[in-house]
Backbone as CSV, one residue per row, in Angstrom:
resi,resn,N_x,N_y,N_z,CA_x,CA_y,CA_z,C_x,C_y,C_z
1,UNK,0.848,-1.190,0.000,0.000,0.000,0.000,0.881,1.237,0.000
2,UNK,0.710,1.775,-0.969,1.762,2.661,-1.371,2.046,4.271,-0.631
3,UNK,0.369,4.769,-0.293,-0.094,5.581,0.595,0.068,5.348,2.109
4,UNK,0.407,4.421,2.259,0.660,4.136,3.631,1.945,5.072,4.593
5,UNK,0.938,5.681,5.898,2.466,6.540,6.416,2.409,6.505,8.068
6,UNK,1.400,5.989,8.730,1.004,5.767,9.640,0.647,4.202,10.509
7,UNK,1.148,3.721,11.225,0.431,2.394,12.052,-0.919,2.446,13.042
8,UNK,-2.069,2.640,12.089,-3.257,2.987,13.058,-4.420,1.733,12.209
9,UNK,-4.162,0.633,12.153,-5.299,-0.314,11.460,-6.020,-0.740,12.358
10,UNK,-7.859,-0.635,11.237,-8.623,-0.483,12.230,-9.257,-1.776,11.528
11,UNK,-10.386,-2.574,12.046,-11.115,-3.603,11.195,-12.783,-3.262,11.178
12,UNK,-13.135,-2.726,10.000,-14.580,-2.562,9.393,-15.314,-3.478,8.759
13,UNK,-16.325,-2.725,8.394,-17.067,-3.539,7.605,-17.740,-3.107,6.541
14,UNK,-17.421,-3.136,5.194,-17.612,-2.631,4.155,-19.122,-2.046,3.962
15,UNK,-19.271,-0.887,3.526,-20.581,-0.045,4.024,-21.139,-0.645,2.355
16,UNK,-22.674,-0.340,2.314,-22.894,0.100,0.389,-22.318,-0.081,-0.238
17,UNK,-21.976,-0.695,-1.439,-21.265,-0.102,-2.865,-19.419,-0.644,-2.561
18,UNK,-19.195,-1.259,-1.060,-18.372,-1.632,-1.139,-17.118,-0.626,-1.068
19,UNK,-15.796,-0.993,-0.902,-15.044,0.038,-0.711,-13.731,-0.306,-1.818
20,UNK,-12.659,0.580,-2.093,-11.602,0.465,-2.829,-10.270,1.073,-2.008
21,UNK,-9.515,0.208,-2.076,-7.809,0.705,-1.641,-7.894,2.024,-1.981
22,UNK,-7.124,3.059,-1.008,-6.702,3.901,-1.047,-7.477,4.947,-1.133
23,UNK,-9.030,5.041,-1.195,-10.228,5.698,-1.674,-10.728,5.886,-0.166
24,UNK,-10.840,7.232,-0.103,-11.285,7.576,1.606,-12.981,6.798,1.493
25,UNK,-13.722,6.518,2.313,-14.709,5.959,2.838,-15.513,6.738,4.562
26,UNK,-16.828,6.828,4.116,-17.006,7.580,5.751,-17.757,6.621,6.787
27,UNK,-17.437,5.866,7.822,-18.514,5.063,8.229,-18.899,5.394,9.592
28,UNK,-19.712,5.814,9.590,-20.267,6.097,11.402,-19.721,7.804,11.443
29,UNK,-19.118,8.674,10.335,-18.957,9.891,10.185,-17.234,9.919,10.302
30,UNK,-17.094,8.921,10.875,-15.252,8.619,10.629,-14.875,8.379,9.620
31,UNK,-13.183,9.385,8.603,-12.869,9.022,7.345,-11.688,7.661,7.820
32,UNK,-12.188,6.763,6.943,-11.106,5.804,6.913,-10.585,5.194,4.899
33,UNK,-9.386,5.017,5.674,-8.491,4.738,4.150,-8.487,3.078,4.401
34,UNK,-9.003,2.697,3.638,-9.324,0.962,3.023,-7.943,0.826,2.560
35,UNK,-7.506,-0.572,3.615,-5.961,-1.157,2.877,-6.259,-1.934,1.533
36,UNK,-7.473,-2.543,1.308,-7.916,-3.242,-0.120,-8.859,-3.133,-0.416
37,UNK,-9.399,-3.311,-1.715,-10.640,-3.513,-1.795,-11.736,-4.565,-1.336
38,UNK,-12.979,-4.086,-0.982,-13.467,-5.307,-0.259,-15.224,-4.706,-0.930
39,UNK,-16.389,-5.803,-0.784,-17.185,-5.769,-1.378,-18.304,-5.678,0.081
40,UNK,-19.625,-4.976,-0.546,-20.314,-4.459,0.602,-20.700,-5.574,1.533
41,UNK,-20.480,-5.628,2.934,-20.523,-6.715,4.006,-19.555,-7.199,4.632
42,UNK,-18.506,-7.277,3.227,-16.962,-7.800,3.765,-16.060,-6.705,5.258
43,UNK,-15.830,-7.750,5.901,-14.385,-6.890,6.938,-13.195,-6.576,5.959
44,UNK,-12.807,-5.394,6.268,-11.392,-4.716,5.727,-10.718,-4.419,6.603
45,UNK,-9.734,-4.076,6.552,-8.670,-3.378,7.616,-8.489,-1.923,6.765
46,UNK,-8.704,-0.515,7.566,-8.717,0.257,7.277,-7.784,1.519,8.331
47,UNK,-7.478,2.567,8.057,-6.701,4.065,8.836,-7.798,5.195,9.009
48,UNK,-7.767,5.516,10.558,-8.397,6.226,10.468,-7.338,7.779,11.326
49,UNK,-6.301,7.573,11.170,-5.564,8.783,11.352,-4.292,8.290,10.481
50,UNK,-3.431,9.292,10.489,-1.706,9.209,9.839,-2.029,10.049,8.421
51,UNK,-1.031,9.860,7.877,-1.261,11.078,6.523,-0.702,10.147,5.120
52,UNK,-1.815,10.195,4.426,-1.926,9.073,2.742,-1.922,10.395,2.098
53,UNK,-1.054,9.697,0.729,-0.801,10.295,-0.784,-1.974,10.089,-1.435
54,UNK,-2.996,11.161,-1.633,-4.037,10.892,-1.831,-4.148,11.478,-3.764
55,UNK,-4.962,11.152,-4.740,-4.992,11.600,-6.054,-5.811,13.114,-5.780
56,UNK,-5.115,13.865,-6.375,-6.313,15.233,-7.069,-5.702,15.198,-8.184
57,UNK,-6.559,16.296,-8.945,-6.643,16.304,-10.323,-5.269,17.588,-10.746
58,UNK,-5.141,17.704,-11.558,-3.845,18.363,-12.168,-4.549,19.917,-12.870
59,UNK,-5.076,20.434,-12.485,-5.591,21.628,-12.839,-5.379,22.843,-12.086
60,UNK,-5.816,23.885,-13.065,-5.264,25.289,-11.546,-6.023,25.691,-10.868
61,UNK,-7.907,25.544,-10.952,-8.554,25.789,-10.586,-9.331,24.736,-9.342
62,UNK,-9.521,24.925,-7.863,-9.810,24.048,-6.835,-8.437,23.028,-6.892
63,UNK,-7.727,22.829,-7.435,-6.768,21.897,-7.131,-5.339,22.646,-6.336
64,UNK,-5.081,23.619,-5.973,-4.028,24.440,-5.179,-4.332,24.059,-3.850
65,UNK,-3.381,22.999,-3.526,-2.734,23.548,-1.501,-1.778,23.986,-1.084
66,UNK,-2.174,24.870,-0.100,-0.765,24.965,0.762,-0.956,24.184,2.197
67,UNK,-0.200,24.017,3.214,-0.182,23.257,3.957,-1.077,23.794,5.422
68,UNK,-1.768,23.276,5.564,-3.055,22.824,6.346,-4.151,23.286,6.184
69,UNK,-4.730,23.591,4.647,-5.726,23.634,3.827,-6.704,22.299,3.951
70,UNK,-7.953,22.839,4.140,-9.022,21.892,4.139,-8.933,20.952,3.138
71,UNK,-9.060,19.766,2.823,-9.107,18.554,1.689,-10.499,18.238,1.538
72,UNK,-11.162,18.453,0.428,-12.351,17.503,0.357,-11.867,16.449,-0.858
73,UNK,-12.896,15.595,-0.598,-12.784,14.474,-1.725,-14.171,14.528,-2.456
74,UNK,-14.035,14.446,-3.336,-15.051,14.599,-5.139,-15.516,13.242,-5.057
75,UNK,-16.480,12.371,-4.829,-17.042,11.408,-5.094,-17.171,10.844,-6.430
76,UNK,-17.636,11.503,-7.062,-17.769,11.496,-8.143,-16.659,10.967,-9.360
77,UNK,-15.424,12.301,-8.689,-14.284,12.377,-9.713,-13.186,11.173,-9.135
78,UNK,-13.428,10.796,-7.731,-12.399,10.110,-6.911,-10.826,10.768,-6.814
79,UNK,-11.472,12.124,-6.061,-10.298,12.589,-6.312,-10.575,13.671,-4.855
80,UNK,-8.892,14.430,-4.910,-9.519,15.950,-3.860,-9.779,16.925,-4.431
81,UNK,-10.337,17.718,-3.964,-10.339,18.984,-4.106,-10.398,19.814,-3.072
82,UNK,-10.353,21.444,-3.603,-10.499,22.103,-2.279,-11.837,22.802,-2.123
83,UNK,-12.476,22.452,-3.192,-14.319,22.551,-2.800,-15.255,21.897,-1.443
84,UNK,-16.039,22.543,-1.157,-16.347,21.918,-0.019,-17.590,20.952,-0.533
85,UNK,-17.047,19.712,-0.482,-18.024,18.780,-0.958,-19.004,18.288,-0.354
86,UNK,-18.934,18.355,1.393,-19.283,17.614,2.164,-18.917,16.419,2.699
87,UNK,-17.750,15.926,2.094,-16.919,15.041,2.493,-15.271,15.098,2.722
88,UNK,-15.128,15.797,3.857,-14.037,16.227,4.059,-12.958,15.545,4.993
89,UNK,-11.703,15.290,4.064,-10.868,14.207,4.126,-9.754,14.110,5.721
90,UNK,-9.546,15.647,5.662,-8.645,16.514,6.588,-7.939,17.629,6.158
91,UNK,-7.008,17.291,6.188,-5.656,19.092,6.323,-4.748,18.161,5.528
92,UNK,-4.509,19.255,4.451,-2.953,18.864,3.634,-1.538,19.233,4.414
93,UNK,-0.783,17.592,4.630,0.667,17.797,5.349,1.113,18.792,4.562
94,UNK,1.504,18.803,3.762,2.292,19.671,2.470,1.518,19.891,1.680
95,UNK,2.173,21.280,1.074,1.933,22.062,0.226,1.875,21.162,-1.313
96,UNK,0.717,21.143,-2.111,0.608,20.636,-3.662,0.424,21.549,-4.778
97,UNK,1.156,21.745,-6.258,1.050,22.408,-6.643,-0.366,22.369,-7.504
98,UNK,-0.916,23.029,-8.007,-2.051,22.700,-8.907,-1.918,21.369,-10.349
99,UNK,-0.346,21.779,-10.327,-0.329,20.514,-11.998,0.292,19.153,-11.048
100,UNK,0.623,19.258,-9.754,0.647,17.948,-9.003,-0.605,16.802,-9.353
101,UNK,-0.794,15.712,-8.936,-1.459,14.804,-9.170,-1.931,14.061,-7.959
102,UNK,-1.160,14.121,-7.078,-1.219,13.507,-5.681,-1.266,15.227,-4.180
103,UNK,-1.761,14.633,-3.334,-1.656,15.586,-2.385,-1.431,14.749,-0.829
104,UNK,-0.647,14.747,-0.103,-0.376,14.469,0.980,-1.581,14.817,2.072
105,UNK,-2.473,13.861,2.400,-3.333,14.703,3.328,-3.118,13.959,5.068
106,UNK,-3.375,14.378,6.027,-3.765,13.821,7.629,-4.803,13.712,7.891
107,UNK,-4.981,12.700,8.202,-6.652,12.727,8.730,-7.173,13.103,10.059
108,UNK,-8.028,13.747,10.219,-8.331,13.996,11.318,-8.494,12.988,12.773
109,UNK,-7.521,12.236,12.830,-7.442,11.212,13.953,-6.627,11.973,15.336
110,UNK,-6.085,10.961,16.078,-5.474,11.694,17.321,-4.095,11.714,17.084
111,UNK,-3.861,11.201,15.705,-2.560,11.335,15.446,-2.441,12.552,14.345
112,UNK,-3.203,13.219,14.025,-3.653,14.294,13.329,-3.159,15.675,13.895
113,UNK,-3.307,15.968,15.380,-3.960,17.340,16.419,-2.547,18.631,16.052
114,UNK,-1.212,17.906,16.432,-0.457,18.795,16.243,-0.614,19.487,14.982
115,UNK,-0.886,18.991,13.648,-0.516,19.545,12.459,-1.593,19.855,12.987
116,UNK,-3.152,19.819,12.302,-3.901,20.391,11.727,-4.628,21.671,13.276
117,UNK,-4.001,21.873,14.278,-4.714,22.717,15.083,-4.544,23.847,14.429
118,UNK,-5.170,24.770,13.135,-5.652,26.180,12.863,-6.509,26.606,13.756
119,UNK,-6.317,28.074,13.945,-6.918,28.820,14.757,-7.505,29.911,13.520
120,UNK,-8.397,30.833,14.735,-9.087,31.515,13.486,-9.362,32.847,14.200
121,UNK,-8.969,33.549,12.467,-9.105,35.384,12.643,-11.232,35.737,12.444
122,UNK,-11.364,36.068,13.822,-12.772,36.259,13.643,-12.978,37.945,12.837
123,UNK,-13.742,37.504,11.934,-14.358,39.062,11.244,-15.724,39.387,11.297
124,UNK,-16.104,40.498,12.114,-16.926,40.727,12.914,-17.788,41.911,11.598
125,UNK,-19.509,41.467,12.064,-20.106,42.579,11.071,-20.373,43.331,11.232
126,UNK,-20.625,44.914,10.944,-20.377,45.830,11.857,-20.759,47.118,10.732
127,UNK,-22.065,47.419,10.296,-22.866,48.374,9.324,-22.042,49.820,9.622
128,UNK,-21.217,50.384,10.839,-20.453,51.261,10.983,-19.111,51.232,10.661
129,UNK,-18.523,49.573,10.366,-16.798,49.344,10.359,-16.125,50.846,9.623
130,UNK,-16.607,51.017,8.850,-16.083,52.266,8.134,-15.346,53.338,8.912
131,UNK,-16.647,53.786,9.552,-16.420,54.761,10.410,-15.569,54.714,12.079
132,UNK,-16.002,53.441,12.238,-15.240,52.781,13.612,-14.133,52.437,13.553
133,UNK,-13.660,52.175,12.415,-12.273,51.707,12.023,-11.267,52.302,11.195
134,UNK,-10.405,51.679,11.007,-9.689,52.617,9.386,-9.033,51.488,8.813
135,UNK,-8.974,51.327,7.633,-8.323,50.453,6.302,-7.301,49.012,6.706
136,UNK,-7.532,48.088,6.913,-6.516,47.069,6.945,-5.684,46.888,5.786
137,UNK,-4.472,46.673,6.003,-3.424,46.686,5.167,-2.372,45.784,5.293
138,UNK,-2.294,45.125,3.963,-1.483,43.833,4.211,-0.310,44.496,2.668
139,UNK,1.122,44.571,3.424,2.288,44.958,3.213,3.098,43.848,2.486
140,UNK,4.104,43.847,1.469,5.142,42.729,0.861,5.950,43.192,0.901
141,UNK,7.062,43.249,1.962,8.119,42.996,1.732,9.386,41.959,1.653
142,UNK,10.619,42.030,1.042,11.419,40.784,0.954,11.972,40.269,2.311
143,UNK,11.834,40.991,3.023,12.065,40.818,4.599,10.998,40.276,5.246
144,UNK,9.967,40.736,5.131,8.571,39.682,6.316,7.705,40.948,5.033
145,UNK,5.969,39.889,5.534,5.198,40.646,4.760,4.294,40.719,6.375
146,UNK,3.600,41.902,6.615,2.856,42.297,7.934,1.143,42.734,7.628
147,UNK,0.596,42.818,8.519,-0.593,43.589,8.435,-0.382,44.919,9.173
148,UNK,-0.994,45.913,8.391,-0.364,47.423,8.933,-1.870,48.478,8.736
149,UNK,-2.327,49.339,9.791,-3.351,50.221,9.693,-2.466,51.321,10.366
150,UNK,-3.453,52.392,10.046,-2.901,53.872,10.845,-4.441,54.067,12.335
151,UNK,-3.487,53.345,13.164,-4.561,52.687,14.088,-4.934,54.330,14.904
152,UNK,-6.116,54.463,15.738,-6.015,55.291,16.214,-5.401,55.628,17.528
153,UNK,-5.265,55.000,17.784,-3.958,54.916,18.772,-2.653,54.945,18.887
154,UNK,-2.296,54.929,17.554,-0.432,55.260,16.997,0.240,53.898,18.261
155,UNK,-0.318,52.898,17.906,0.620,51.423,18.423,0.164,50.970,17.847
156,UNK,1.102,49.392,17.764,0.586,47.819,17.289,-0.691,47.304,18.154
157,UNK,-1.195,46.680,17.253,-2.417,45.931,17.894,-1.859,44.769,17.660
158,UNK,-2.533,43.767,19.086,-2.526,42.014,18.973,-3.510,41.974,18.937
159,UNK,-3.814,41.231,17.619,-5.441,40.650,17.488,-5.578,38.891,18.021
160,UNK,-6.451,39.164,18.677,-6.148,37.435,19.624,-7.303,36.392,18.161
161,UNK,-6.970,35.455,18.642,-7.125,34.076,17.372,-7.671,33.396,18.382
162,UNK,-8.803,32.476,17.582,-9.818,32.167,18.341,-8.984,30.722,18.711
163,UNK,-9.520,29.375,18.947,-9.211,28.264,19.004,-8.466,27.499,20.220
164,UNK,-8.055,28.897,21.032,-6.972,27.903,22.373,-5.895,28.742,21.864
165,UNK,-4.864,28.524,22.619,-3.569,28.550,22.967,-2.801,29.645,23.151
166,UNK,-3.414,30.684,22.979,-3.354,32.047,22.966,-2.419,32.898,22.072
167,UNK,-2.974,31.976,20.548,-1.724,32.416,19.547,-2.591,34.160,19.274
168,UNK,-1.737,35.084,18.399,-2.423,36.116,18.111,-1.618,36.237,16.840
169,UNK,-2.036,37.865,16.171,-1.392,38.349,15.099,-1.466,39.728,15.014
170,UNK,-0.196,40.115,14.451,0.583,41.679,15.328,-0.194,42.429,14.126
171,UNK,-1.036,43.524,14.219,-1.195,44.739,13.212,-0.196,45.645,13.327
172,UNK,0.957,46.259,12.603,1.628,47.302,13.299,0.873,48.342,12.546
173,UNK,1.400,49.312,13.273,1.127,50.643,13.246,2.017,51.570,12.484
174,UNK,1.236,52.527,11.152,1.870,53.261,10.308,0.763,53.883,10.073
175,UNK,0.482,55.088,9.731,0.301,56.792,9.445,-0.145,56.639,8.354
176,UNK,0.592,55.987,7.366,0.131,55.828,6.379,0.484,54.233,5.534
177,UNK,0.130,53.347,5.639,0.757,52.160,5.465,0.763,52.000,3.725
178,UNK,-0.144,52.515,2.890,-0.170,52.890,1.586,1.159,53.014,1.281
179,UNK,1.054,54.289,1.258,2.408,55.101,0.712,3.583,54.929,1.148
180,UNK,3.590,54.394,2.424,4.951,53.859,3.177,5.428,52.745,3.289
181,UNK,4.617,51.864,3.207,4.878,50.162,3.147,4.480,49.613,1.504
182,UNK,3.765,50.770,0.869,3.238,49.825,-0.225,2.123,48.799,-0.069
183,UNK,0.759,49.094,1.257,-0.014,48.639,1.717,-1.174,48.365,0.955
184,UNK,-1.638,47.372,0.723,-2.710,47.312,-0.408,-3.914,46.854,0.644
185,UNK,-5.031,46.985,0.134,-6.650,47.042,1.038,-6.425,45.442,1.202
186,UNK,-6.813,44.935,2.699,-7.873,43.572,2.765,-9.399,43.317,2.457
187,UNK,-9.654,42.765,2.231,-11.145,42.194,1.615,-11.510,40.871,2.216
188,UNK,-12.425,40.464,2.253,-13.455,39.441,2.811,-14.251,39.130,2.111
189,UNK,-14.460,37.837,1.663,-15.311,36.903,0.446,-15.913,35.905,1.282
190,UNK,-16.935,36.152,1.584,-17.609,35.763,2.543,-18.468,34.156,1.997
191,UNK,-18.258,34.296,0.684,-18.627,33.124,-0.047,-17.411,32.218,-0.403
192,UNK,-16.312,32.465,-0.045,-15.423,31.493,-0.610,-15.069,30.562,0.732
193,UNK,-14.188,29.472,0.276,-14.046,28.223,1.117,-13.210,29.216,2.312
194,UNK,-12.829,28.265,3.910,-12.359,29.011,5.047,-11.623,29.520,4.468
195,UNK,-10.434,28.510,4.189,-8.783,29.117,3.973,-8.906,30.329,2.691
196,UNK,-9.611,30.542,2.124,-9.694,31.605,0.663,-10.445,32.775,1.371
197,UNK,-10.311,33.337,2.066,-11.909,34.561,2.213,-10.995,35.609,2.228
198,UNK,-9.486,35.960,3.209,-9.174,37.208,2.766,-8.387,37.326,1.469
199,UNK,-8.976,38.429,0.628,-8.508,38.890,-0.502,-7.885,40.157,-0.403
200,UNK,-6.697,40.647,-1.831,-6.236,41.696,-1.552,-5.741,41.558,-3.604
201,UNK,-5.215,42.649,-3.501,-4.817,42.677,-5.150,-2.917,43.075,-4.783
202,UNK,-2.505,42.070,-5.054,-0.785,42.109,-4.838,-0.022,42.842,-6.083
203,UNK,0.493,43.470,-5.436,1.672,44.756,-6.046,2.672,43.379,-7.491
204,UNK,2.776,42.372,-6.764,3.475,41.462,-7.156,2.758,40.284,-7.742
205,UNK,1.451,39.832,-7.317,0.507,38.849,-8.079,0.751,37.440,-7.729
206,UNK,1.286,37.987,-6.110,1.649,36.442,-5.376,0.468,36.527,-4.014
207,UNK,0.326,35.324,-3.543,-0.745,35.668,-2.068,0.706,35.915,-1.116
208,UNK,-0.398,36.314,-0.243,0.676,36.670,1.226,0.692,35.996,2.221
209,UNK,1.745,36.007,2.997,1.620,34.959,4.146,2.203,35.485,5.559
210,UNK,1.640,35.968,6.405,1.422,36.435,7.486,1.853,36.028,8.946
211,UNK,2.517,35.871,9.169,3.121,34.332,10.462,2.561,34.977,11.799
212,UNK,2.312,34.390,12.477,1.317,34.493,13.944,2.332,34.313,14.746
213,UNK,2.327,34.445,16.001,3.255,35.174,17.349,3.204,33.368,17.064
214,UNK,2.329,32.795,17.544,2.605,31.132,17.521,2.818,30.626,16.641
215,UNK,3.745,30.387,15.408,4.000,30.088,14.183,3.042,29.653,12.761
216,UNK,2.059,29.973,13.255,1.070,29.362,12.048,1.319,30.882,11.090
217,UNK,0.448,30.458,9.979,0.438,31.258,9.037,-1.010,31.717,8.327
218,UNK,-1.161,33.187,8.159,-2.799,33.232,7.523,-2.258,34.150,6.305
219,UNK,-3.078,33.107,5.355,-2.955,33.255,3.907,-3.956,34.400,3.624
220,UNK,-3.482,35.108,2.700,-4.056,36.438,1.863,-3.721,36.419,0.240
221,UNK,-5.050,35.703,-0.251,-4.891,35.431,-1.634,-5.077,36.248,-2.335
222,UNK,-4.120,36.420,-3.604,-4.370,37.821,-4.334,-5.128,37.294,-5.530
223,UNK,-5.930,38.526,-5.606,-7.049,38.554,-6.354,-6.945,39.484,-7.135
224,UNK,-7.147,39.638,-8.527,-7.286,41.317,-9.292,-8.657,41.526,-9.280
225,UNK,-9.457,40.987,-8.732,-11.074,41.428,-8.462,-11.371,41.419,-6.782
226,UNK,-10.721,41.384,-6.251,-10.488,41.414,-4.485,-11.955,42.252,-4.179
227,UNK,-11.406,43.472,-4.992,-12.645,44.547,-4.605,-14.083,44.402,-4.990
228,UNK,-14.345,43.473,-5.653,-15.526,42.938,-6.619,-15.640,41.722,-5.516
229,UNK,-15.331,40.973,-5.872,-15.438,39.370,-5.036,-15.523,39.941,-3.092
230,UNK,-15.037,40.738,-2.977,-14.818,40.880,-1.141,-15.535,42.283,-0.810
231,UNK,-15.482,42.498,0.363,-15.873,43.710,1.114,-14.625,44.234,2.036
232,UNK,-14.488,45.458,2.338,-13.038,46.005,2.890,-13.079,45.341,4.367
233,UNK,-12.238,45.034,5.151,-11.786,44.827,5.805,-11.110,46.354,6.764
234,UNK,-11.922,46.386,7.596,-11.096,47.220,9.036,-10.834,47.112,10.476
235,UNK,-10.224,47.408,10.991,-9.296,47.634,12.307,-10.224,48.432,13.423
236,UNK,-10.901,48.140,13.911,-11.413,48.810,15.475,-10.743,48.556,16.492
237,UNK,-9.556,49.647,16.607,-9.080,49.349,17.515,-9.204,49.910,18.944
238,UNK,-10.658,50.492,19.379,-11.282,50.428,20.119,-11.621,48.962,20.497
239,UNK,-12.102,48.002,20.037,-12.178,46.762,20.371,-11.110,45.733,20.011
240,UNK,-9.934,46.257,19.326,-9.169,45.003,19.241,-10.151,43.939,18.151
241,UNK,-10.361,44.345,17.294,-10.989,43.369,16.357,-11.131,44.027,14.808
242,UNK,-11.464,42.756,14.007,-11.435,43.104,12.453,-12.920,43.019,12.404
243,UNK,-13.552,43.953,11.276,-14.818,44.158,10.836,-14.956,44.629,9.196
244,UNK,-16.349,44.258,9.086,-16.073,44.840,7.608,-18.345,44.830,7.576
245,UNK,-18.479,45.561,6.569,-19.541,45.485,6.683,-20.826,44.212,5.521
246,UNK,-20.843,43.149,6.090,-21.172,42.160,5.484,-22.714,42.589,4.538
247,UNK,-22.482,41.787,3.264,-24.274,41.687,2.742,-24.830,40.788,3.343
248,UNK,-24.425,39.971,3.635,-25.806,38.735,4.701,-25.730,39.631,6.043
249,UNK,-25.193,40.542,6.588,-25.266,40.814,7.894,-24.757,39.568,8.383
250,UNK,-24.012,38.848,8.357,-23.068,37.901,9.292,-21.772,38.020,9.100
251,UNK,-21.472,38.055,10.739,-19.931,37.801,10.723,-19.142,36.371,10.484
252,UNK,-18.016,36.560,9.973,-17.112,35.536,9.358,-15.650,35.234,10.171
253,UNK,-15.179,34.339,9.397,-14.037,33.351,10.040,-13.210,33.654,8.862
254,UNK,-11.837,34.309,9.258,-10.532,33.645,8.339,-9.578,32.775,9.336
255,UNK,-9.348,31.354,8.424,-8.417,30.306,9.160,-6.758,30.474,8.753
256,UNK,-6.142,30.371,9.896,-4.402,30.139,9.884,-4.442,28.276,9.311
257,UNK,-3.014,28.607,8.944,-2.619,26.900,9.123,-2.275,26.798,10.035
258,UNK,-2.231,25.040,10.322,-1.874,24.253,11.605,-0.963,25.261,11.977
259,UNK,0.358,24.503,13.335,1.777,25.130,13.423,2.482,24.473,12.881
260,UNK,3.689,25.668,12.541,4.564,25.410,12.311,5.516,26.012,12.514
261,UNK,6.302,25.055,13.616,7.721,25.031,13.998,9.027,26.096,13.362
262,UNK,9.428,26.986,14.400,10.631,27.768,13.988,9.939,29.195,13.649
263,UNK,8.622,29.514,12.710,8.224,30.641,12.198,8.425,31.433,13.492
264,UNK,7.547,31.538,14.585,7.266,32.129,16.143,8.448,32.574,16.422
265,UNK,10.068,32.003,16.166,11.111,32.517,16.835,11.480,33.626,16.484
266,UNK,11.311,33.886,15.256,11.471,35.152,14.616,10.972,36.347,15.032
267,UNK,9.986,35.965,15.486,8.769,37.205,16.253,9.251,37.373,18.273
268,UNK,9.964,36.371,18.503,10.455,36.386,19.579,9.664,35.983,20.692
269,UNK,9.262,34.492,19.602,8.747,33.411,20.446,8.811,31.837,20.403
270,UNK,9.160,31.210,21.003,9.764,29.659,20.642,8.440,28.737,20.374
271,UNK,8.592,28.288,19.014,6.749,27.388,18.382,7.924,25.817,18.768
C-alpha cells in the first residue's frame, strides 16, 4: 500500500457499494483509508488517522494547496479537491502544486492534532466598520510581509485568534501604510471556502503569508477582483478586532494553518 504513512489499522465492515484501496470511505462519520478492496458486508482493515498520498486532479482551478488547507474528496471524480463537498478528508501535510497529481493529506485522527490545530481570525459585522475603524493593510516585503493600519492609537495591535492557545497576530502601526509600506486594502469573500476569504490585489501577483506570534500562518490570496469578489476589511481598535460590513449581515471566520515550527522565533517566540 503505497499511501501508507502511519500504524493505526482499524477492522470494518464494508458499508454500500463496497469500498476500494486507497479511496477515503465515511462510516459512522469517521474518514477511513481501506488497505484493499473489499465488497459491501466484507471486513477490511482500514486508517483512520496518519497522513496518505491521496490523487487530485492536475488543474489550476480548486486543485491548489498549501499546507493545512481543508481537503475535500469529489465522489464522483475520486479525487480531492479544495471545494467543499461535504466530504471532508482533513488538512494537507504539504503544500501541492495545482499541476501535481497527488496531495499528501492527515486525517483527522489523534494522530492528526499537532498539524492540523488552525486557529481563526474572527471578522466581525459591523454596518459602521467604516467609520469605527480605518483600512486594513497587508504589506510585501522581501524581509517579512505584515498587516499594517494607521490605528487610532499610533501602536501595534494584537489581534487574539480564536481556538486555544493564545496564539495572536501583530497589526503594526503606520500613518500611512499605503504610501509607506506599499499597503494594499484587505477584503473578505464571505462566499469562498475558510482558507480563501481574505482577498487583496498584490503589487506582485503572489498571495501573502502572514506568520502568527505562535507560528502558524494566515494566507491572503491575491485577487485582481479582491474589490468585486470581497468587502473592505477594518481595524477597530477600540475593540481590538477586524470588521467589515457584510451583505448577509453575518460575521465571518478567516483560518491560519496548523503550526509550524521555527516561524514564532522570529517574532520572539519559541513554536
Amino acid at each position: 500500500m503505497k499511501s501508507f504513512r502511519s500504524p493505526t489499522p482499524r477492522t470494518f465492515t464494508a458499508p454500500e457499494g463496497g469500498v476500494v484501496a486507497d479511496r477515503p470511505v465515511w462510516i459512522g462519520g469517521t474518514v477511513v483509508i481501506p488497505n484493499a478492496d473489499a465488497d459491501e458486508g466484507e471486513e477490511f482493515v482500514g486508517f483512520t488517522d496518519g497522513t496518505f498520498e491521496l490523487p487530485k486532479h492536475a488543474e489550476a482551478n480548486n486543485y491548489l494547496f498549501a499546507t493545512g488547507d481543508d481537503v475535500y474528496w469529489d465522489p464522483d471524480e475520486a479525487e480531492c479537491t479544495t471545494i467543499e463537498t461535504g466530504y471532508r478528508v482533513g488538512r494537507a501535510f504539504s503544500g501541492a502544486l495545482s499541476t501535481a497529481t497527488t496531495v499528501e493529506v492527515t486525517l483527522p485522527g489523534p494522530g492528526a492534532r499537532s498539524l492540523i490545530d488552525r486557529k481563526v481570525l474572527p471578522c466581525y459585522d459591523n454596518d459602521s466598520a467604516a467609520s469605527d475603524g480605518r483600512a486594513l493593510m497587508v504589506c510585501q516585503a522581501p524581509e517579512a510581509t505584515i498587516l499594517a493600519n494607521n490605528t487610532e492609537g499610533a501602536a501595534n495591535i494584537s489581534l487574539a485568534l480564536t481556538g486555544g492557545d493564545g496564539d495572536r497576530i501583530i497589526v503594526r502601526h503606520n500613518a500611512d501604510p499605503a504610501a509607506n509600506l506599499g499597503g494594499r486594502q484587505v477584503y473578505f469573500d464571505e462566499d469562498a471556502p475558510a482558507h480563501q476569504r481574505l482577498l487583496f490585489v498584490s503589487a506582485h501577483s503572489v498571495d501573502a503569508h502572514v506568520v502568527t506570534l505562535g507560528g502558524r500562518v494566515l494566507t491572503i490570496k491575491h485577487d485582481a477582483d479582491a474589490a468585486t469578489k470581497g468587502v473592505a476589511l477594518y481595524l477597530d481598535d477600540a475593540d481590538d478586532h477586524v470588521e467589515f460590513v457584510s451583505p448577509t449581515n453575518t460575521s465571518g471566520s478567516a483560518y491560519t494553518s496548523g503550526a509550524r515550527h521555527g516561524h514564532g522565533i522570529a517574532f520572539g517566540r519559541a513554536s
